[in-house]
N, C-alpha and C positions, 0 to 999 in steps of 0.2 A: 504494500500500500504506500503512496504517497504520502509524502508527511505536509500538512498544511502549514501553510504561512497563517501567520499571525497577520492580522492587519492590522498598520501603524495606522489608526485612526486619532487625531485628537480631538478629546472631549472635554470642552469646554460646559459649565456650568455657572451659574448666578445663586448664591445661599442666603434665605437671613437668619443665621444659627443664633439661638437662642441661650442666652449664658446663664442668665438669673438660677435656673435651678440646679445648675451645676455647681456652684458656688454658695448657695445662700448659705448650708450649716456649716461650709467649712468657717475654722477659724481665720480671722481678717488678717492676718500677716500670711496668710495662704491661698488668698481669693484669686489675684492673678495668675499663679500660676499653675492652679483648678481650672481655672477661664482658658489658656492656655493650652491645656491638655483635652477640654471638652471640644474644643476647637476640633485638636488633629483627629480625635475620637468618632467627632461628627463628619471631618470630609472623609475619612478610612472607612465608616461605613457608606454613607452615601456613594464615593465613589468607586465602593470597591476595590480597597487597599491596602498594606500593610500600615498601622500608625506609623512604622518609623521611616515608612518610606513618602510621608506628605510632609511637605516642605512651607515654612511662613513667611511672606514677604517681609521688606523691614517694615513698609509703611503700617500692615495688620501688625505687626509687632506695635512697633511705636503706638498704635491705636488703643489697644489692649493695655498697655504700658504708662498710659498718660494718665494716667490721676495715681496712679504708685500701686503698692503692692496690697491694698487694702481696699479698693474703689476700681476694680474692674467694669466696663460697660454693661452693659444687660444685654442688648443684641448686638449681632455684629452682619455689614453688609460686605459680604465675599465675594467672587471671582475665581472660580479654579479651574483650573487648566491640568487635564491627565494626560501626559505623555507616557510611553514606556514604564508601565506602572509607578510613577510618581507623580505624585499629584502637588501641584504649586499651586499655591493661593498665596491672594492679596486682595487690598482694601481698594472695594469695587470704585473704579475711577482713574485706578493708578497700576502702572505696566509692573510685570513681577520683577524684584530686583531682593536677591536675595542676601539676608545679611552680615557681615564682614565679620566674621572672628577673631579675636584680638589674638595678635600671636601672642605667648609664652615668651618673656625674660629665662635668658641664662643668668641666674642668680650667683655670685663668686662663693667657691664653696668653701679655700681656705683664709688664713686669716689673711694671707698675703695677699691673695685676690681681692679680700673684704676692704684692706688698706689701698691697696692701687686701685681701686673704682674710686673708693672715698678722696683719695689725694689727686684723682687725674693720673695717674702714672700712667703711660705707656709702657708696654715691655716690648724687649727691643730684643731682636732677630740673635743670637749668640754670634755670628758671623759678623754683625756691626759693630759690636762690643770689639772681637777681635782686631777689629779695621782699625779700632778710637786708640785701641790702648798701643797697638803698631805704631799709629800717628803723633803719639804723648811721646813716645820711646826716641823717636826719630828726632823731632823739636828738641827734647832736652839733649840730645847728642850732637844736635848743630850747634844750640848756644857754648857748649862746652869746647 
């Protein structure tokens, strides 16, 4: 038997998901980010997905996000878009652009690192060190 193609179909969609009740008993230093999860909860079933493979715009973020961690919206107007089983949403009005994760600092992990961050110090190549101290050697052998 032949094996079928899948067709690359995109399914676009319009939601007004409903947050209130996903949120109401949790505790208020937890509301958002209930609000958050009701969210990917809702487009994973709606459009037939895995939760971790639907993705949040910044602006849906920032939306959700703007009154703080305790004052989540009540509804929320979406836009999703399923490609290749992932699903992107954003805050209906606005193109998906999805958001930037801060890289990671390398932290200095001895104290000598902890000291040359804190003073500015560059560390310098062992090879130029060698050049300097050549160059010290040579001067004090001309003046003499």
């Amino acid at each position: 038997m032949a094996k079928k193609k899948e067709s690359q179909v995109k399914l676009e969609r319009s939601y007004n998901i409903p947050l209130r009740k996903s949120f109401v008993n949790a505790a208020k230093h937890k509301r958002t980010p209930k609000a958050v999860r009701a969210v990917r909860e809702f487009l994973a079933k709606h459009m037939k997905a895995e939760s971790t493979k639907v993705r949040l715009g910044l602006h849906l973020n920032e939306y959700l996000w703007k009154h703080g961690i305790k004052k989540p919206p009540h509804h929320v107007k979406v836009w999703a878009v399923k490609e290749d089983d992932v699903v992107k949403a954003e805050l209906e009005g606005f193109e998906f652009k999805e958001a930037v994760r801060a890289e990671k600092k390398k932290e200095p992990e001895t104290m000598k690192e902890k000291l040359a961050a804190k003073l500015g110090v560059k560390e310098r190549v062992g090879e130029e060190k060698k050049d300097e101290k050549r160059a010290e050697k040579e001067k004090k052998e001309e003046k003499k």
